[in-house]
C-alpha positions, 0 to 999 in steps of 0.5 A: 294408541297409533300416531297418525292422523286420528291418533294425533288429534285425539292425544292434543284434544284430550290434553288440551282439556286437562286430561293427562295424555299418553301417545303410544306409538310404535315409532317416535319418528314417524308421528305425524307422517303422511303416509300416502299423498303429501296434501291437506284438504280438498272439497269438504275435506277442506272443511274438516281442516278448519273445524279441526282448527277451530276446536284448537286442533293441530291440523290447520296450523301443521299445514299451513307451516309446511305449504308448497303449494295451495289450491282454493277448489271448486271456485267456479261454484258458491263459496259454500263448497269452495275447498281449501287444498295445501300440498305440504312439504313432507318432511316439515309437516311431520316436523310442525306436528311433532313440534306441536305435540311436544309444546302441548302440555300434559301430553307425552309420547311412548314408544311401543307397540300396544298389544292388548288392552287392560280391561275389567269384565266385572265392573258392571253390564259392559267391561270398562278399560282400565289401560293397554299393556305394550310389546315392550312388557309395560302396563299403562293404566289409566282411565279411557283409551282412544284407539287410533290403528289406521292400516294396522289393525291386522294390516296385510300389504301387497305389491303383485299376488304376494301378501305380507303382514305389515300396517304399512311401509316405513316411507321410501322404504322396503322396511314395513311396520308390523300390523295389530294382530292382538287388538284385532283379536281382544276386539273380536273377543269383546263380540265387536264386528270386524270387516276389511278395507283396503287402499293404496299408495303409488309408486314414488319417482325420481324427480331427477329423471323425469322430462320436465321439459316435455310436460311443461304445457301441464305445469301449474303454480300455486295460487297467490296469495294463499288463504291460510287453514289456520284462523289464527294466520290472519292476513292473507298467506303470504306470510306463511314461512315458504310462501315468505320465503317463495320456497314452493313446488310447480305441480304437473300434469301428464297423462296415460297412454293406450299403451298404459291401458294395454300393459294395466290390463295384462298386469291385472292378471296378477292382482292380489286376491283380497279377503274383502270384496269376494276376493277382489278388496274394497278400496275408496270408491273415489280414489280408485287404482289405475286398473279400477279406472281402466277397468270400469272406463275401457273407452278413455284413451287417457287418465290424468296423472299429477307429478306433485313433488314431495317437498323443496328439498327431494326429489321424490315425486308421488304421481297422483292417480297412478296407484295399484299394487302390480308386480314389480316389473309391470310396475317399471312398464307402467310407469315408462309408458307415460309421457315425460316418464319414459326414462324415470326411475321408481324409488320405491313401488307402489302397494296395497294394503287390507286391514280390520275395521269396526262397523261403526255403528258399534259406537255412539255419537261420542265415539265410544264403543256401546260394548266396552266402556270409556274405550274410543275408536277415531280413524280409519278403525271406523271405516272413512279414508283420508287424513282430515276424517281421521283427525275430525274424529281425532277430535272428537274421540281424544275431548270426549274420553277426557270429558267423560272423566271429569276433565274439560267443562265436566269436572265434578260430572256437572258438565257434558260427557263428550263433544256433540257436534250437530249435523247442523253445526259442523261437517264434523258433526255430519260424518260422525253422525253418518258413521254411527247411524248408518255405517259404511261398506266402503272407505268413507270420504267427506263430500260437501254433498253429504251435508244437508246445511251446506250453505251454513257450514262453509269452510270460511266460518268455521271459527264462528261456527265451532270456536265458542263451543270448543271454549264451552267444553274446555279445549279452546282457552277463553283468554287465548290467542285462538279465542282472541282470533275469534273475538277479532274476526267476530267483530270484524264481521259484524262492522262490515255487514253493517257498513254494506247495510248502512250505505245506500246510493241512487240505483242509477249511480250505482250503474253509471259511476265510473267506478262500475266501468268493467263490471257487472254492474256496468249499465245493469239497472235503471232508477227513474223514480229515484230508486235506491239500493244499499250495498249489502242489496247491491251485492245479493245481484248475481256475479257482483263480487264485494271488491267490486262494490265497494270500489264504487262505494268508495268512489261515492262515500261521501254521497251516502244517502243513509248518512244523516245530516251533518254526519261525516262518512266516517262514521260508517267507517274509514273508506277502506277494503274489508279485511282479507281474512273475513272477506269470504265470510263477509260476502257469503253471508250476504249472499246466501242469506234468503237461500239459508231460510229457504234451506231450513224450510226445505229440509224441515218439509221432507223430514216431516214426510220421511215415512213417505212411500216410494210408489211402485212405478218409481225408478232408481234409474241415473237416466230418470233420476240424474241430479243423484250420483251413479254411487247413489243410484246403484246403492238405492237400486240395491236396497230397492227402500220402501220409504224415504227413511228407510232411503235416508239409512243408506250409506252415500245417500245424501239428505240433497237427494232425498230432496230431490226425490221428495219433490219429483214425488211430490210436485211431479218436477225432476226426472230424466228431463230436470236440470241439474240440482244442488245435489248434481252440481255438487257430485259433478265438483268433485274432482282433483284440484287440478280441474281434472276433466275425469269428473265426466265420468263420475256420474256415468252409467258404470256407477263408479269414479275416474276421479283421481286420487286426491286422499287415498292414505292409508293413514 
């Protein structure tokens, strides 16, 4: 039910399995829509993008079909928490995903409003659903549902104080889509709690009336070559169809004004009064309106506004960071007090809106509601924001009601009834687990913080992580092309470790070879005792990249002091570049490989001492405490746990600052005076792909982040 992110996923997912799958939307055309920033991926949600992938889903290849633009975020930091970030052409992007279902077979697309559900409240301890009866009279029965309502489960839309019912505004349109009201209340009958959220979407602007021109100090291109989301795009990007053909966008950057802040101060006079949030809405902490920054940072004199357009063929432009639902002619002020926008035109305004959502913890790790039977919840039903937790849970809703049928590797009920995916395995794995067992208050968005094996679950390998358990359930086919990706890249992996780890010169040689000229390897060691290093120890030496390396290996290949005699230096392999598509994965590997067994120890530590107490005297303080975020300081200040368990069932608690704490306790290191963690370093990454300087304020004293909008969708 819903045909958005979630609900696309999870439809292709239970299909893929064998199941036969019914789409039930309310409009054909908008299947697959963005409904709000025309962008897939960022810091860990980049992630998600590729285990979506991996798992055969539709995501990855969706966006890598309609990319205008592409972003590789947080470079300056390890490749662990490098994200992928691809700006989609709006209207190829509906069209790649509606191309994608409809070449999936079993799966077909109704359209209609579902209004109810068909249940059997006799069948045994909890009911079990047996169909959904729609606006339009039908009954469709079958054996499990996936409810997928983003904003529509009772959707109320604002554009100044006035309300309206509505689950969102058809796009560049004042035409809006009517909300799920007898879901909503089918789901409170069954004793479900409900809650309310809130986001919101900018104005869109006319591209035709903005000074370009003046704003073009703020321009930036796409990164060239781009890295595909799709494991089955090998190669390195540019044969993805707007990249072959150079039909791309320029993004840019203006900023707010003084004059900005006055007219957003006076027009907040006139802000919605929300159910949620005492009156004032519970929006995503991380991608707040342009009053939440204003309001929360009175000392900035600017916040970044991108111009990100909308696609080659319009000239609508979304200006990221710019949302808040103000009545319409303060929306006009705001929009002219903006460098390079003072004669732009809005072709549509800007709004909220607040809708119902289950307290996921009502549901198990499947995604099945614990209270109604083969009934599952995927999407912004369950509290997250933004596409890709949408369409992860997508996945993991649409396999395990078809698996927990019989379909997929379960025919005869011999096999798994859904799909597991560890904390351990998959960032996938960590935001289903968070949801279900500590629940949230707040929009829900994916942090590579979050993840306490981070430096295992990289965005680079997701298809050696996640592939072989899609093929072990049913959703990835053994001989297809997606299996053979896997094989491809597997083997490819493996014979370039090996290489680095068979190649061995003098340490001197490694630093005097003219090759090394310009690099850091330049005079960086000295070997009087004969003293020699393989290429896979060269590598592990900090700011060594593997092009690097090896463009000193091939000048020395037949040198190789591991060959013995006789062997041609062949025989490790032609003296070649390691591919482009497994070359992150190649270097990560060798560079994180102590880190990963220091990792496991350290985790394995703090959770055998988790019914640690906090003594009395210690202090959630961000000035004694500042490798946790502000988010993290305020939560744990509120609850005030008395133990690291109770600590580590705090929504927006990651397991890197229980180990951050642990230690202060335990080893007396840390504190007001400790240099930044893992964890810090990891808050302080999270900003817009434009290297937004915003992120100063994402771990202030306020609590709250300026950062700017990088997903706030509703859908």
């Amino acid at each position: 039910v819903g045909g958005g992110h979630a609900g696309t996923e999870a439809a292709a997912a239970a299909a893929r399995t064998g199941a036969r799958t019914v789409l039930v939307t309310q409009r054909v055309d908008t299947v697959g829509e963005m409904s709000c920033n025309p962008s897939i991926g960022g810091i860990g949600k980049g992630h998600l993008v590729r285990e979506i992938d991996a798992l055969g889903g539709i995501m990855g290849e969706a966006i890598d079909a309609s990319c205008v633009h592409f972003r590789m975020l947080n470079r300056r930091k390890g490749p662990a928490v490098w994200g992928p970030r691809g700006q989609a052409d709006r209207d190829l992007y509906k069209i790649a995903v509606q191309d994608l279902l409809a070449a999936t077979p079993k799966l077909s697309v109704y359209e209609a409003s579902a209004e109810d559900l068909i249940l059997d409240e006799t069948s045994g301890e909890r009911p079990q659903v047996r169909g959904v009866r729609c606006s339009d009279g039908q009954e469709i029965l079958c054996g499990a549902v996936v409810i997928t309502t983003g904003t529509f489960l009772r959707g109320k839309c604002f554009v100044g104080p006035q309300g309206y019912d509505a689950g969102r505004h058809l796009r560049d349109s004042t035409e809006v889509e009517a909300p799920a009201v007898a879901l909503a209340l089918t789901l409170e009958r069954l004793g479900f709690e409900l809650n309310r959220l809130k986001t919101g979407t900018p104005p869109r602007l006319d591209g035709n009336t903005i000074d370009w021109e003046g704003l073009k100090a703020g321009w930036q291109e796409s990164e060239m070559p781009p890295i595909p989301f799709s494991f089955l795009a090998e190669g390195d990007g540019m044969s993805l169809p707007q990249f072959a053909k150079n039909d791309l966008i320029t993004c840019t950057r203006t900023d707010t004004s003084e004059a900005t802040h006055k007219l957003v101060v006076e027009a907040s006079k006139y802000l919605p009064e929300y159910d949620g949030g005492g009156g004032t809405g519970v929006g995503p902490r991380y991608c707040p309106s342009i009053w939440k920054k204003v309001e929360r940072f009175p000392d900035r004199a600017a916040h970044p506004i991108w111009l990100e357009p909308e696609g080659v063929s319009t000239h609508i432009v979304y200006p990221n960071g710019l949302s808040g639902p103000f009545p319409e002619e303060y929306q006009y002020k705001v929009v002219k007090s903006i460098k390079g926008l003072e004669e732009t035109d809005i072709l549509s305004f800007a709004y909220d809106v607040e809708y119902d959502f289950v307290d996921p913890r009502q549901l198990n790790s499947y995604l099945e509601t614990k209270a109604c039977k083969s009934l599952y919840l995927a999407g912004q039903i369950c509290g997250t924001t933004g596409y890709e937790e949408a369409g992860a849970q997508g996945v993991v809703a649409g396999a395990s009601a078809a698996l927990g049928l019989g379909f997929g590797a379960n025919e005869g009920g011999q096999g798994p009834r859904g799909l597991y995916i560890g904390r351990d395995e998959g960032y996938i794995g960590v935001l289903v687990d968070d949801l279900v067992t500590k629940g949230t208050q707040e929009p829900y968005r994916m942090f590579t913080s979050r993840a306490e094996y981070r430096l295992s679950l990289r965005q680079d390998n997701a298809d050696l992580r996640l592939t072989q358990l899609g093929i072990s359930v049913g959703l990835v086919e053994p001989d297809g092309p997606r299996a053979e990706a896997l094989n491809r890249r597997s083997r490819g992996v493996s014979e370039a470790l090996g290489r680095m780890n068979k190649f061995r010169l003098p340490i001197n040689t490694w630093a005097s070879s003219p090759a090394a000229v310009g690099s850091p390897l330049e005079g960086s060691m000295r070997g009087d005792n004969g003293e020699q290093k393989t290429a896979k120890d060269v590598l592990t030496m900090p700011n060594v990249e593997l092009d690097e390396v090896e463009k000193i290996m091939f000048a020395h290949y037949a040198q190789n002091t591991l060959l013995e005699d006789g062997a041609a230096p062949e025989s490790i392999g032609e003296a070649a570049p390691t591919p482009q598509h497994i070359r992150d994965t190649v270097s990560a590997q060798i560079k994180y490989a102590s880190y990963l067994e220091r990792q496991g120890r350290e985790m394995e530590r703090w959770r055998k001492n988790e019914n640690l107490r906090f003594p009395r005297w210690f202090s959630f303080d961000h000035a004694q405490l500042p490798g946790l975020s502000a988010e993290e300081c305020q939560k744990l200040s509120e609850a005030q746990p008395e133990t690291f368990a109770e600590a580590a069932k705090i929504s927006g608690v990651t397991p890197h600052s229980l180990v951050y704490m642990y230690h202060i306790l335990t080893k007396g290191v840390g504190g007001a005076s400790a240099k930044a963690t893992p964890a810090e370093e990891e808050v302080k990454g999270q900003m817009h792909f434009m290297e937004s300087d915003e992120i100063s304020s994402t771990v202030g004293a306020a609590g709250e982040s300026a950062v700017p909008e990088e997903q706030g969708s509703p859908m």
